[in-house]
C-alpha positions, -999 to +999 in steps of 0.1 A: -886-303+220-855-308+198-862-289+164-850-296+129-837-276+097-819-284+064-785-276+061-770-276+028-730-275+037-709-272+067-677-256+055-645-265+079-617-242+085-627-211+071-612-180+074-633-157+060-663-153+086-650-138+112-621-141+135-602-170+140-604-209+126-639-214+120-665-236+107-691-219+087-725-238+086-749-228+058-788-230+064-813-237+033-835-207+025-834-167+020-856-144+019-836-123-007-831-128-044-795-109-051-791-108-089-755-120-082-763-146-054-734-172-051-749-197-029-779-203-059-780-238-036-794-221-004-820-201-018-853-227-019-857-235+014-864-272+004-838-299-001-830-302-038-813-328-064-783-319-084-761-338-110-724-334-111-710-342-147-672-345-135-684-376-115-708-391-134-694-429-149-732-434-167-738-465-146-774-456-144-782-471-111-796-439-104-820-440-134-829-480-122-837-470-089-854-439-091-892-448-074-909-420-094-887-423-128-878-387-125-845-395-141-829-399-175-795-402-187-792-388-217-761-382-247-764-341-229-761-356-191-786-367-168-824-349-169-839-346-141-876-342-141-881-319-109-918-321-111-917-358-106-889-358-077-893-361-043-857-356-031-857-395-011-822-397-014-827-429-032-804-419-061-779-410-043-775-439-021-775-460-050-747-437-074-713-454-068-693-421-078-716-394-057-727-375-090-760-370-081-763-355-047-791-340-025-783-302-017-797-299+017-803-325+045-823-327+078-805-320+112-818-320+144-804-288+163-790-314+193-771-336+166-756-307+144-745-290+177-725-321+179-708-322+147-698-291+155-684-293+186-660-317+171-636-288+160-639-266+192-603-275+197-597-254+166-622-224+183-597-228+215-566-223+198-579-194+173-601-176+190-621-190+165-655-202+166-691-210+146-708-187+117-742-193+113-748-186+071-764-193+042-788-187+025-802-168+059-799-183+091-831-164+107-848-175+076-850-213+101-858-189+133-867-216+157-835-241+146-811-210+142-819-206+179-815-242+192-786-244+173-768-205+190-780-220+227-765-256+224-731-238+211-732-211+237-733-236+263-705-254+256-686-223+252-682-217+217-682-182+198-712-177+178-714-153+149-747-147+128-736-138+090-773-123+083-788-102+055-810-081+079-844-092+064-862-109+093-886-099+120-876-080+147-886-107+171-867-132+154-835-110+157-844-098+191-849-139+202-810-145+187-791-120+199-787-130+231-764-161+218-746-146+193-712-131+199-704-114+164-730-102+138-715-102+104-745-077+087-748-073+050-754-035+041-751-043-003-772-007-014-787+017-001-805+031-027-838+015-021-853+013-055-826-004-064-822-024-034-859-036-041-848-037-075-812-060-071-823-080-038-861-086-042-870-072-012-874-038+002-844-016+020-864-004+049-866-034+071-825-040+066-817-005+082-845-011+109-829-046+117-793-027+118-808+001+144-814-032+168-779-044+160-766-013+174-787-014+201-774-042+214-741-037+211-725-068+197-698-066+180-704-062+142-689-063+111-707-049+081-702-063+046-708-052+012-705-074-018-687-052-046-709-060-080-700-046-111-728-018-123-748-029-088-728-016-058-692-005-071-704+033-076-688+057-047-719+076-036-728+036-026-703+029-005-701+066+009-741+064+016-726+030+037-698+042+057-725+073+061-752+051+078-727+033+099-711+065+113-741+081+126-761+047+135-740+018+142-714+029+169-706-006+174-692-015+144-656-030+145-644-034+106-663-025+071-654-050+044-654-052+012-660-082-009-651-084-044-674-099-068-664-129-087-679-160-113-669-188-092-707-201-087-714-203-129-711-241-121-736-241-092-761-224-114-758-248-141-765-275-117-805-258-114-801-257-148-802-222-147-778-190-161-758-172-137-771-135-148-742-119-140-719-147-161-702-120-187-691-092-161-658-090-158-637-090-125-631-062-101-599-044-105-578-040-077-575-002-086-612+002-084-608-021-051-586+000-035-605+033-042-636+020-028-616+014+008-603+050+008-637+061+000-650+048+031-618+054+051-626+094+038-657+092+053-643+084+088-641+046+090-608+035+105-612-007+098-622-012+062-605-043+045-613-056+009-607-092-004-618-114-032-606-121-065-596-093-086-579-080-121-548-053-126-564-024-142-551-015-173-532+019-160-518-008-135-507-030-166-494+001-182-474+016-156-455-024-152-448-019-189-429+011-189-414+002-159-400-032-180-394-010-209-368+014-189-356-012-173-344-028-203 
Protein backbone atom coordinates (compact mmCIF):
# COMPACT_ATOMS: atom_id res chain seq x y z
CA UNK A 1 0.00 0.00 0.00
CA UNK A 2 1.47 3.31 -1.35
CA UNK A 3 1.66 5.81 1.71
CA UNK A 4 1.40 9.54 1.80
CA UNK A 5 3.16 12.66 3.73
CA UNK A 6 3.27 16.42 3.37
CA UNK A 7 6.14 17.96 1.97
CA UNK A 8 6.63 21.54 2.35
CA UNK A 9 9.67 22.21 -0.29
CA UNK A 10 11.91 20.27 -2.50
CA UNK A 11 15.02 22.39 -2.82
CA UNK A 12 16.99 21.56 -6.28
CA UNK A 13 20.72 21.78 -6.54
CA UNK A 14 21.87 22.12 -3.18
CA UNK A 15 25.10 21.94 -2.09
CA UNK A 16 25.04 21.93 1.35
CA UNK A 17 23.60 18.40 2.41
CA UNK A 18 26.01 16.22 1.67
CA UNK A 19 28.22 15.38 -1.16
CA UNK A 20 27.71 16.14 -4.54
CA UNK A 21 24.64 17.94 -6.61
CA UNK A 22 21.71 17.27 -4.62
CA UNK A 23 18.15 17.73 -4.09
CA UNK A 24 17.13 18.28 -0.59
CA UNK A 25 13.42 17.33 0.15
CA UNK A 26 11.92 18.80 3.33
CA UNK A 27 9.21 16.76 5.32
CA UNK A 28 6.40 18.64 7.54
CA UNK A 29 6.85 18.10 11.26
CA UNK A 30 9.56 17.96 14.16
CA UNK A 31 9.59 16.72 17.17
CA UNK A 32 11.98 19.57 18.44
CA UNK A 33 11.33 23.22 19.19
CA UNK A 34 15.05 24.87 18.68
CA UNK A 35 14.66 28.50 19.99
CA UNK A 36 16.57 29.46 16.70
CA UNK A 37 14.65 27.03 14.26
CA UNK A 38 15.01 28.28 10.58
CA UNK A 39 12.52 26.18 8.87
CA UNK A 40 9.50 27.82 11.42
CA UNK A 41 7.44 26.28 8.16
CA UNK A 42 8.17 22.53 8.87
CA UNK A 43 7.54 22.49 12.41
CA UNK A 44 3.38 21.66 12.55
CA UNK A 45 3.16 18.64 10.97
CA UNK A 46 -0.12 19.91 9.20
CA UNK A 47 -0.24 21.84 5.99
CA UNK A 48 -0.54 25.61 6.66
CA UNK A 49 -1.63 29.04 4.85
CA UNK A 50 0.77 31.82 4.51
CA UNK A 51 0.51 35.36 2.80
CA UNK A 52 3.42 36.80 0.90
CA UNK A 53 3.24 40.77 0.96
CA UNK A 54 5.86 41.21 -1.97
CA UNK A 55 3.25 39.44 -4.22
CA UNK A 56 0.17 40.45 -3.12
CA UNK A 57 -1.76 43.03 -6.04
CA UNK A 58 -5.06 43.29 -3.43
CA UNK A 59 -7.26 41.65 -6.11
CA UNK A 60 -9.13 39.92 -3.33
CA UNK A 61 -10.16 36.84 -5.21
CA UNK A 62 -8.81 35.13 -2.44
CA UNK A 63 -11.06 36.92 0.06
CA UNK A 64 -14.25 36.19 -2.64
CA UNK A 65 -13.52 32.66 -2.74
CA UNK A 66 -12.61 31.65 0.58
CA UNK A 67 -15.56 28.81 1.55
CA UNK A 68 -15.22 29.47 5.25
CA UNK A 69 -14.50 33.47 5.10
CA UNK A 70 -11.26 33.00 6.94
CA UNK A 71 -9.86 35.80 5.04
CA UNK A 72 -9.60 39.60 5.10
CA UNK A 73 -7.59 42.03 3.36
CA UNK A 74 -6.95 44.67 5.29
CA UNK A 75 -4.90 48.46 5.07
CA UNK A 76 -1.92 46.10 7.38
CA UNK A 77 -2.08 43.01 4.72
CA UNK A 78 -4.21 40.06 4.56
CA UNK A 79 -5.67 38.45 8.12
CA UNK A 80 -5.97 35.26 8.12
CA UNK A 81 -8.33 33.80 10.61
CA UNK A 82 -6.48 30.26 11.30
CA UNK A 83 -9.29 29.02 13.50
CA UNK A 84 -11.66 29.22 10.57
CA UNK A 85 -9.22 27.70 7.80
CA UNK A 86 -9.07 24.53 6.51
CA UNK A 87 -6.05 24.72 4.25
CA UNK A 88 -8.39 23.60 0.67
CA UNK A 89 -6.15 25.22 -1.39
CA UNK A 90 -9.02 27.26 -2.66
CA UNK A 91 -7.26 30.54 -2.22
CA UNK A 92 -4.52 29.79 -3.73
CA UNK A 93 -5.81 28.49 -6.84
CA UNK A 94 -7.86 31.46 -7.24
CA UNK A 95 -4.68 34.34 -6.37
CA UNK A 96 -3.37 35.38 -9.76
CA UNK A 97 0.12 36.54 -8.30
CA UNK A 98 0.77 33.23 -5.81
CA UNK A 99 0.71 35.55 -2.60
CA UNK A 100 -1.07 33.34 -0.63
CA UNK A 101 0.30 29.85 -0.70
CA UNK A 102 -0.24 26.52 1.22
CA UNK A 103 3.12 25.51 3.03
CA UNK A 104 2.98 21.77 2.82
CA UNK A 105 1.22 19.43 0.28
CA UNK A 106 0.26 15.73 0.05
CA UNK A 107 2.60 13.21 -1.88
CA UNK A 108 2.30 9.87 -2.29
CA UNK A 109 5.81 8.12 -1.68
CA UNK A 110 5.50 6.42 -5.44
CA UNK A 111 4.85 9.98 -7.05
CA UNK A 112 7.48 12.06 -5.08
CA UNK A 113 10.03 9.22 -5.89
CA UNK A 114 9.32 10.33 -9.31
CA UNK A 115 9.85 13.89 -9.18
CA UNK A 116 12.88 13.03 -7.87
CA UNK A 117 14.25 10.80 -10.11
CA UNK A 118 14.05 13.51 -12.60
CA UNK A 119 17.49 15.01 -11.55
CA UNK A 120 19.38 11.57 -11.14
CA UNK A 121 21.32 12.68 -14.03
CA UNK A 122 22.70 15.40 -11.70
CA UNK A 123 23.28 12.39 -8.81
CA UNK A 124 25.34 10.53 -11.76
CA UNK A 125 27.57 13.20 -12.71
CA UNK A 126 28.24 14.46 -8.89
CA UNK A 127 28.26 11.79 -6.94
CA UNK A 128 25.36 13.45 -5.75
CA UNK A 129 22.17 12.21 -4.64
CA UNK A 130 18.84 12.74 -2.23
CA UNK A 131 18.69 14.34 1.49
CA UNK A 132 15.80 13.49 3.27
CA UNK A 133 15.12 16.93 5.75
CA UNK A 134 12.99 19.04 7.29
CA UNK A 135 11.48 19.54 9.86
CA UNK A 136 12.37 15.67 10.67
CA UNK A 137 12.09 13.15 8.21
CA UNK A 138 11.47 10.08 10.89
CA UNK A 139 9.00 12.39 12.27
CA UNK A 140 6.63 10.71 8.82
CA UNK A 141 8.36 7.10 9.70
CA UNK A 142 6.23 5.03 7.47
CA UNK A 143 6.55 7.67 4.22
CA UNK A 144 10.30 8.45 5.11
CA UNK A 145 10.67 4.75 4.46
CA UNK A 146 8.75 4.32 1.13
CA UNK A 147 10.31 7.19 -0.04
CA UNK A 148 14.53 5.72 1.00
CA UNK A 149 13.29 2.08 -0.75
CA UNK A 150 11.83 3.56 -4.07
CA UNK A 151 15.17 5.77 -4.33
CA UNK A 152 17.45 2.98 -3.38
CA UNK A 153 16.07 1.01 -6.05
CA UNK A 154 16.69 3.04 -8.73
CA UNK A 155 20.12 3.66 -7.59
CA UNK A 156 20.19 6.78 -6.00
CA UNK A 157 22.32 7.93 -2.84
CA UNK A 158 20.16 8.56 0.07
CA UNK A 159 21.22 10.67 3.01
CA UNK A 160 18.92 11.18 6.15
CA UNK A 161 19.63 14.93 7.68
CA UNK A 162 17.97 13.90 11.18
CA UNK A 163 17.85 15.45 14.66
CA UNK A 164 18.23 12.07 16.47
CA UNK A 165 14.86 12.26 18.33
CA UNK A 166 12.89 9.22 17.13
CA UNK A 167 12.31 5.71 18.23
CA UNK A 168 14.89 3.36 17.89
CA UNK A 169 12.73 1.22 15.68
CA UNK A 170 11.97 3.85 13.44
CA UNK A 171 15.75 4.52 12.96
CA UNK A 172 16.61 0.84 13.03
CA UNK A 173 13.61 0.44 9.96
CA UNK A 174 15.63 3.38 7.83
CA UNK A 175 18.92 2.62 8.01
CA UNK A 176 19.15 0.01 5.82
CA UNK A 177 18.27 2.58 2.75
CA UNK A 178 20.19 5.36 3.71
CA UNK A 179 23.70 5.81 2.51
CA UNK A 180 24.78 9.10 4.58
CA UNK A 181 23.39 10.22 8.03
CA UNK A 182 23.84 13.85 8.42
CA UNK A 183 23.20 13.81 12.55
CA UNK A 184 22.58 16.95 14.45
CA UNK A 185 24.63 16.99 17.85
CA UNK A 186 23.59 21.19 18.84
CA UNK A 187 24.36 20.78 23.02
CA UNK A 188 25.24 18.53 25.13
CA UNK A 189 24.44 19.96 28.23
CA UNK A 190 21.16 18.44 28.84
CA UNK A 191 19.34 20.93 30.81
CA UNK A 192 19.86 23.11 28.41
CA UNK A 193 19.30 20.85 25.56
CA UNK A 194 15.84 20.25 27.22
CA UNK A 195 15.94 23.77 27.80
CA UNK A 196 16.84 25.16 23.89
CA UNK A 197 15.32 22.08 21.91
CA UNK A 198 12.23 21.08 23.89
CA UNK A 199 13.02 17.77 24.26
CA UNK A 200 15.34 15.81 26.30
CA UNK A 201 19.28 14.96 25.39
CA UNK A 202 19.28 11.42 26.32
CA UNK A 203 17.38 9.86 23.47
CA UNK A 204 19.78 11.96 20.82
CA UNK A 205 23.00 10.27 22.19
CA UNK A 206 21.09 6.79 22.34
CA UNK A 207 19.91 7.29 18.62
CA UNK A 208 23.81 8.32 17.80
CA UNK A 209 25.19 4.88 19.59
CA UNK A 210 22.85 3.06 16.79
CA UNK A 211 24.31 5.27 14.11
CA UNK A 212 27.62 4.07 14.99
CA UNK A 213 26.58 0.82 15.18
CA UNK A 214 25.75 0.63 11.91
CA UNK A 215 28.40 2.09 10.41
CA UNK A 216 27.12 4.48 7.78
CA UNK A 217 28.93 7.03 6.95
CA UNK A 218 28.04 10.18 9.10
CA UNK A 219 28.49 13.55 9.32
CA UNK A 220 27.64 15.35 12.51
CA UNK A 221 26.46 18.99 12.60
CA UNK A 222 26.14 21.62 15.04
CA UNK A 223 24.37 24.82 14.42
CA UNK A 224 26.60 27.73 16.03
CA UNK A 225 24.00 30.04 18.08
CA UNK A 226 24.96 32.96 19.77
CA UNK A 227 24.77 32.47 23.83
CA UNK A 228 23.19 28.78 22.90
CA UNK A 229 26.09 26.60 21.49
CA UNK A 230 29.12 28.96 20.61
CA UNK A 231 30.79 28.37 24.22
CA UNK A 232 34.09 25.96 23.79
CA UNK A 233 33.44 23.43 26.56
CA UNK A 234 30.20 22.83 23.84
CA UNK A 235 31.84 22.03 21.11
CA UNK A 236 34.78 20.25 22.99
CA UNK A 237 31.95 18.05 25.03
CA UNK A 238 31.05 17.32 20.91
CA UNK A 239 34.18 16.39 19.29
CA UNK A 240 34.52 14.44 22.94
CA UNK A 241 31.43 12.19 22.36
CA UNK A 242 32.25 11.58 18.79
CA UNK A 243 35.86 10.47 19.54
CA UNK A 244 35.10 7.78 21.93
CA UNK A 245 31.46 6.83 20.38
CA UNK A 246 31.03 7.43 16.83
CA UNK A 247 34.10 5.81 15.05
CA UNK A 248 32.36 6.27 11.87
CA UNK A 249 32.17 9.71 11.53
CA UNK A 250 33.71 11.23 8.32
CA UNK A 251 33.52 15.30 8.83
CA UNK A 252 32.22 17.63 11.93
CA UNK A 253 30.67 20.80 10.67
CA UNK A 254 29.99 23.78 11.87
CA UNK A 255 27.10 25.88 10.91
CA UNK A 256 26.95 29.44 11.55
CA UNK A 257 23.88 30.94 12.82
CA UNK A 258 22.21 33.66 10.81
CA UNK A 259 18.50 35.83 10.53
CA UNK A 260 17.65 34.84 7.16
CA UNK A 261 14.20 33.11 8.41
CA UNK A 262 12.87 36.72 10.26
CA UNK A 263 10.54 36.66 7.08
CA UNK A 264 9.34 33.11 7.48
CA UNK A 265 8.38 33.83 10.99
CA UNK A 266 6.44 36.73 10.19
CA UNK A 267 4.54 34.78 7.72
CA UNK A 268 2.98 32.71 11.25
CA UNK A 269 2.70 35.86 12.39
CA UNK A 270 5.01 35.20 14.85
CA UNK A 271 8.72 36.89 16.20
CA UNK A 272 11.78 35.17 15.34
CA UNK A 273 13.19 35.02 19.14
CA UNK A 274 16.44 35.18 18.24
CA UNK A 275 15.80 38.46 15.71
CA UNK A 276 18.45 41.02 17.60
CA UNK A 277 21.53 38.65 17.95
CA UNK A 278 24.14 39.58 15.95
CA UNK A 279 26.11 37.45 13.46
CA UNK A 280 28.94 35.02 14.12
CA UNK A 281 32.32 36.40 13.61
CA UNK A 282 34.54 34.63 11.55
CA UNK A 283 37.26 34.87 14.35
CA UNK A 284 34.97 33.17 16.79
CA UNK A 285 34.23 30.67 13.71
CA UNK A 286 37.46 29.80 13.23
CA UNK A 287 38.34 29.15 16.95
CA UNK A 288 35.58 26.88 17.36
CA UNK A 289 37.10 24.48 14.36
CA UNK A 290 40.49 24.42 16.11
CA UNK A 291 38.72 23.66 19.20
CA UNK A 292 37.52 20.55 17.86
CA UNK A 293 40.52 19.84 15.61
CA UNK A 294 42.51 20.07 19.44
CA UNK A 295 40.44 17.51 20.54
CA UNK A 296 41.43 15.06 17.82
CA UNK A 297 39.00 15.57 14.92
CA UNK A 298 40.84 15.72 11.56
CA UNK A 299 37.53 16.83 9.13
CA UNK A 300 35.85 19.83 10.85
CA UNK A 301 34.61 22.47 8.29
CA UNK A 302 32.52 25.67 9.23
CA UNK A 303 30.20 27.68 6.82
CA UNK A 304 27.41 30.20 7.02
CA UNK A 305 27.18 33.73 7.10
CA UNK A 306 29.47 35.56 9.26
CA UNK A 307 30.99 39.17 10.48
CA UNK A 308 34.87 40.40 10.77
CA UNK A 309 35.53 40.71 14.37
CA UNK A 310 36.47 43.93 15.46
CA UNK A 311 40.39 42.87 16.13
CA UNK A 312 39.99 41.61 12.48
CA UNK A 313 38.64 45.23 11.51
CA UNK A 314 41.43 46.74 13.49
CA UNK A 315 44.33 44.87 12.30
CA UNK A 316 42.91 45.91 8.25
CA UNK A 317 43.15 49.46 9.58
CA UNK A 318 46.57 49.67 10.61
CA UNK A 319 47.51 47.73 7.84
CA UNK A 320 45.74 50.73 5.46
CA UNK A 321 47.20 53.20 7.78
CA UNK A 322 51.04 52.04 7.21
CA UNK A 323 50.35 51.49 4.05
CA UNK A 324 49.54 54.95 3.30
Amino acid sequence: MTTSGIITNIQRCSTEDGPGIRTTVFFKGCPMSCSWCHNIETINPESTLVWYKVKCIGDQACVRICPEDALTLTPDGLKIDRERCVVCGTCEEACPTGAVKVMGKSWTSVDLVQELLKDKVFFETSNGGVTLSGGEATFQSKFALEVAKGLKDEGVHVALDTCGYCSEKVLWDLLPYVDLILYDLKIMDPQKHKEYTGVPLDTVLTNAHIVAESGKPTWIRTPIIPEHTDDEENIRAIARFVLQHLPNVERYDLLAFNRMCIDKYELFDLEYPLKDYDLVSVETMENLAQVAREEGLSNVVWSGMTKRSKKMNNMENQEIETCG
